[in-house]
C-alpha positions in Angstrom: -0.5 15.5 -12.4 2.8 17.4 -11.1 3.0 18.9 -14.2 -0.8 20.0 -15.1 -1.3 21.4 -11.4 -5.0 20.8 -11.2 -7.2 20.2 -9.1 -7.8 21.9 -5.7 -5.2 21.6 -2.7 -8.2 22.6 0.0 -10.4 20.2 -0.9 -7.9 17.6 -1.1 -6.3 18.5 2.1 -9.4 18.7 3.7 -10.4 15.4 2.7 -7.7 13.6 4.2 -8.5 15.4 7.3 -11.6 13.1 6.8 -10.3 10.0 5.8 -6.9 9.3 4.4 -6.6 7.6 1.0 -4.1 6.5 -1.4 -5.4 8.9 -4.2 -6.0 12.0 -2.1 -2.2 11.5 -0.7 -1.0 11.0 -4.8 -3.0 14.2 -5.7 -1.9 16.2 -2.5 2.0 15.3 -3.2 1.6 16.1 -6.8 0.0 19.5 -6.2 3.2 20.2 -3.8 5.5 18.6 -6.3 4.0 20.9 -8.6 4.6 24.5 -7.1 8.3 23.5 -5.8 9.1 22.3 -9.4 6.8 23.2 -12.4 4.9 26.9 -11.0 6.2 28.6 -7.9 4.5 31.4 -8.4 1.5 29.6 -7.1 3.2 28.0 -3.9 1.3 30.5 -1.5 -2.5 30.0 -3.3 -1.5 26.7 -2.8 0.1 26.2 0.7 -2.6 28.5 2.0 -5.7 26.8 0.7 -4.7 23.1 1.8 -3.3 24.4 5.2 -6.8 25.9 5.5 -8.2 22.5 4.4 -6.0 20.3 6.6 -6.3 22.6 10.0 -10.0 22.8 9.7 -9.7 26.6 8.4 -11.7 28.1 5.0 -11.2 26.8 1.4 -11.1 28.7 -1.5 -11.4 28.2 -5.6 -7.5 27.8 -6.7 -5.8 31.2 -8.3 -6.5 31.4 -12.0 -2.6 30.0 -13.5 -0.8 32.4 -15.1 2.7 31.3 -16.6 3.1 27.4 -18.1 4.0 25.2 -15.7 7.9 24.0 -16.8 7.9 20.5 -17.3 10.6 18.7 -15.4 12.9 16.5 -18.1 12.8 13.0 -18.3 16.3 12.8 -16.4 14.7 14.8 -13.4 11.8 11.5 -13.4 14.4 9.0 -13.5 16.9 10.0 -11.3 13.4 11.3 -9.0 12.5 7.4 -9.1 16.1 6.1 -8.6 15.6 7.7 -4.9 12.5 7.0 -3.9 13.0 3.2 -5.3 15.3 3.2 -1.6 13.6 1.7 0.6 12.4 4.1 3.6 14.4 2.5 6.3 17.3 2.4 4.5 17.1 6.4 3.9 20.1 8.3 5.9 18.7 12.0 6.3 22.3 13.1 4.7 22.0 11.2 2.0 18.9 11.7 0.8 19.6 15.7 1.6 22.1 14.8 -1.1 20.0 13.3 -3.5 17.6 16.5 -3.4 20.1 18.7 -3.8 21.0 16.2 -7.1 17.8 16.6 -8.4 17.3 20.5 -7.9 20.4 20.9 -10.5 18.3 18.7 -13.0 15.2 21.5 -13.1 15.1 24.0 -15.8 17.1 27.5 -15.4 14.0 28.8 -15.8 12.7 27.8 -12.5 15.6 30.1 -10.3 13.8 32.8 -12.3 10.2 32.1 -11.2 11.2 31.1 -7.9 12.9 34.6 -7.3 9.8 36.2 -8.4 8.1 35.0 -6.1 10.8 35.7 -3.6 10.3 39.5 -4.7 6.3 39.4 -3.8 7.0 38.8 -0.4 7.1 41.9 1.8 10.5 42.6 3.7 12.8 40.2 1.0 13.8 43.1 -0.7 14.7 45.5 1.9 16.3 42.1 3.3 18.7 41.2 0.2 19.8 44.8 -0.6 22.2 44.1 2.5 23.8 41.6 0.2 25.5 38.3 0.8 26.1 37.0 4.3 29.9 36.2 4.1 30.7 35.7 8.2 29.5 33.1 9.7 28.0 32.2 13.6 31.6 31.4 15.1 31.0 28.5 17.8 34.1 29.8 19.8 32.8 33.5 20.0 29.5 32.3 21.0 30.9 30.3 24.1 31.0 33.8 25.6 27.4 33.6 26.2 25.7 31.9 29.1 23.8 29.0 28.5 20.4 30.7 28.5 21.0 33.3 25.8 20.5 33.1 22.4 24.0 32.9 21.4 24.6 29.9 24.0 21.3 28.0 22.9 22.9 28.3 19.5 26.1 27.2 20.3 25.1 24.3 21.9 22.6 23.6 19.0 25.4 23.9 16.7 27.4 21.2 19.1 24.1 18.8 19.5 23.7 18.6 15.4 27.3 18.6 14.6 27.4 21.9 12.6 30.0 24.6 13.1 27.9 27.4 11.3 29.4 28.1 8.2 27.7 29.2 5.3 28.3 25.6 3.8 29.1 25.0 0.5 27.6 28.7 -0.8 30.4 29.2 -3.5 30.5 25.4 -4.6 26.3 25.6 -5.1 26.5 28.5 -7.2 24.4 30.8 -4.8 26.2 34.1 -6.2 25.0 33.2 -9.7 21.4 32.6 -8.9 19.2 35.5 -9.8 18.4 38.0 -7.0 16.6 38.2 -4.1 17.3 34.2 -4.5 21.3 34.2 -4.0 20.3 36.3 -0.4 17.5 33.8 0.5 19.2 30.7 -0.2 22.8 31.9 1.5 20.9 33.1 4.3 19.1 30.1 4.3 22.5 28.0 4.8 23.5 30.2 7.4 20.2 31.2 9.6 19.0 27.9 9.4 19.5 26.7 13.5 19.2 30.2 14.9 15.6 30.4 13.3 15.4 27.0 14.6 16.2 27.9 18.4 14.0 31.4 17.9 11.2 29.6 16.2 11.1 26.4 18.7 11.6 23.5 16.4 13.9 21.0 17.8 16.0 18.3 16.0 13.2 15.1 15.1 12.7 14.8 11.6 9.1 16.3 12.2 10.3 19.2 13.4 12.8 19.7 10.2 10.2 18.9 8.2 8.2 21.9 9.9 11.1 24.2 9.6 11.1 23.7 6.1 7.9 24.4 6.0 8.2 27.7 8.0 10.9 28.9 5.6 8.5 28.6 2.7 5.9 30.6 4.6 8.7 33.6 5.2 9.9 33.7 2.0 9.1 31.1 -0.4 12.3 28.9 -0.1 12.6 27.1 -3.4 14.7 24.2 -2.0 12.4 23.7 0.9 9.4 23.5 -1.3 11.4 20.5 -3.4 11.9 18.8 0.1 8.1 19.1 1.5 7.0 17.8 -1.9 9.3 14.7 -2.1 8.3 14.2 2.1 4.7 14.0 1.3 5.4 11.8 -1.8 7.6 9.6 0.3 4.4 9.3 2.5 2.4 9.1 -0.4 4.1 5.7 -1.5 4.8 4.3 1.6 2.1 4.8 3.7 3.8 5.0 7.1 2.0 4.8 10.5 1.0 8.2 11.8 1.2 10.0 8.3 -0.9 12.4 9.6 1.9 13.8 12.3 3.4 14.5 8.9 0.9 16.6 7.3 0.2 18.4 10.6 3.6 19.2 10.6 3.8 20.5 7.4 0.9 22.6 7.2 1.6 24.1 11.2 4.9 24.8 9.8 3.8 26.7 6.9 0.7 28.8 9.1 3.8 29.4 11.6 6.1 31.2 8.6 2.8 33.0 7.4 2.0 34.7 11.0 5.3 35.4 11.9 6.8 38.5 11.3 10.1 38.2 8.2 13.2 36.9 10.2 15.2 37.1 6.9 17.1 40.3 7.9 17.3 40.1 11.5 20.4 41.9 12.7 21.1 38.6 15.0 24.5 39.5 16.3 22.9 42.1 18.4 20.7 39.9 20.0 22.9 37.3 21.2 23.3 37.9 24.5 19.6 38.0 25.2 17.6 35.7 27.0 15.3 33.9 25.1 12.0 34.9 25.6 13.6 38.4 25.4 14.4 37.9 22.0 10.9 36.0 20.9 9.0 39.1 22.7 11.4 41.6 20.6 10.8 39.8 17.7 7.1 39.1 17.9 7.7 35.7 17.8 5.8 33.0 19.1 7.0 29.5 19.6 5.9 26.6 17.6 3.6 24.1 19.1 5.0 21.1 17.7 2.3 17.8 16.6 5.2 15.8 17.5 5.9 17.2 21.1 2.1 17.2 21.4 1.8 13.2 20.6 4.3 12.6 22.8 2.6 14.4 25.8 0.1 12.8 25.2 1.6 9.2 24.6 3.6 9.3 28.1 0.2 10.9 30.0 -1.3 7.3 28.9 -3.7 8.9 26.2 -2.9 7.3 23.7 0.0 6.3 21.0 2.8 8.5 19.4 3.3 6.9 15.8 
């Protein structure tokens, strides 16, 4: 099924809406499997129609396939199997960061082509990558110049809450210069916008919200790596069946409605924005915050209304 591609991502997202089942989840992870792995080229037909499904919005027939989906080898499936075979409370989000990032260097060379095609069909990314690599990055000390309620101090102290000192982490050792362009830009810029797109955009640190993010990245500018980490979530969920799946899947599809409607953040000249409030920057930007499922369960959990799985 992750290979082939069939079958129609509305009608499957909007029947889970419905009711969730075992073989609608299997068919919706393998259609997302299936555009972050086999065709990205048809990650926005596909996103589009089963976030339109899911959120109640209109379905449409899938896109007619173009190129043959790549099939992933039989090392991809077996070190793909080796992972999920840990059980889910035993998964450390590093780790299994890890074993993503494992399993992306067992797809075909092929795929960095397509996925930077798709890159390319994005308005903005080109205009964006001609500034070339980002080499400096966010320095935690020079941001301690800003107060508290600017960007550069929400980002500082974002950087201090998750432990990250905003480098461009491990760019040269990943091979990012190599990969064909606009991909080397997306994916550097990736590593190194990650938590200021995360402070502008309003997702916090829960696991939702990461999810989310990942999502809203693919809605920018079709983020390859991202796409291989919503499709492995929503197999994870797939398999497991975890209470409140359905946080997860809101999640996901919000995320990706949020990327789609806001305006490309990819070549934001950030450095001059810094010392902005806020708001300030969100109005400059035409950005609008992202109403989180998770914050909303929780609202509603701790106004009595009912549970937050």
């Amino acid at each position: 099924m992750v290979t082939s591609g069939a079958g129609d991502a509305g009608a499957l997202a909007s029947g889970l809406r419905r009711e969730v089942t075992g073989v609608g989840l299997r068919a919706l992870a393998a259609k997302l499997l299936h555009v972050a792995i086999c065709d990205p080229s048809r990650m926005a037909d596909v996103y589009d129609n089963a976030a339109n499904g899911w959120l109640n919005g209109p379905v449409f027939a899938p896109n007619f396939r173009g190129a043959t989906a790549l099939a992933p080898s039989d090392d991809f499936w077996r070190t793909l199997w080796d992972v999920m075979d840990v059980p889910a409370a035993s998964r450390q989000r590093v780790a299994f960061a890890e074993e993503i990032m494992r399993l992306a260097g067992l797809l075909s060379p092929e795929l960095n082509v397509r996925a930077a095609a798709a890159a390319r069909d994005v308005r903005g990314v080109g205009s964006a990558a001609s500034s070339g690599l980002p080499t400096r990055p966010f320095d935690p000390d020079r941001l301690a110049a800003y107060p508290p309620s600017t960007l550069g101090g929400m980002l500082r102290l974002e950087m201090a809450a998750r432990g990250r000192t905003g480098e461009i982490a491990g760019a040269d050792e990943l091979g990012l210069a190599d990969l064909p362009a606009p991909l080397d830009y997306t994916n550097a810029r990736a590593l190194q916008c990650h938590l200021i797109w995360a402070v502008v955009g309003g997702y916090s640190a829960g696991q939702l919200d990461d999810i989310a993010l990942a999502a809203f990245q693919m809605g920018q500018f079709r983020h390859p790596f991202s796409a291989l980490v919503v499709g492995l979530t929503v197999m994870t969920i797939a398999i497991d069946r975890p209470q409140g799946l359905e946080l997860v899947l809101d999640s996901i599809f919000k995320g990706w409605m949020h990327g789609r409607e806001t305006p490309l953040l990819l070549g934001v000249d950030w450095e001059g924005l810094m010392g902005l409030q806020l708001e300030a920057v969100r109005d400059r930007l035409h950005v609008r915050a992202f109403e989180s499922p998770m914050a909303a369960a929780l609202r509603k959990w701790s106004e009595g209304r009912g549970p937050a799985n």
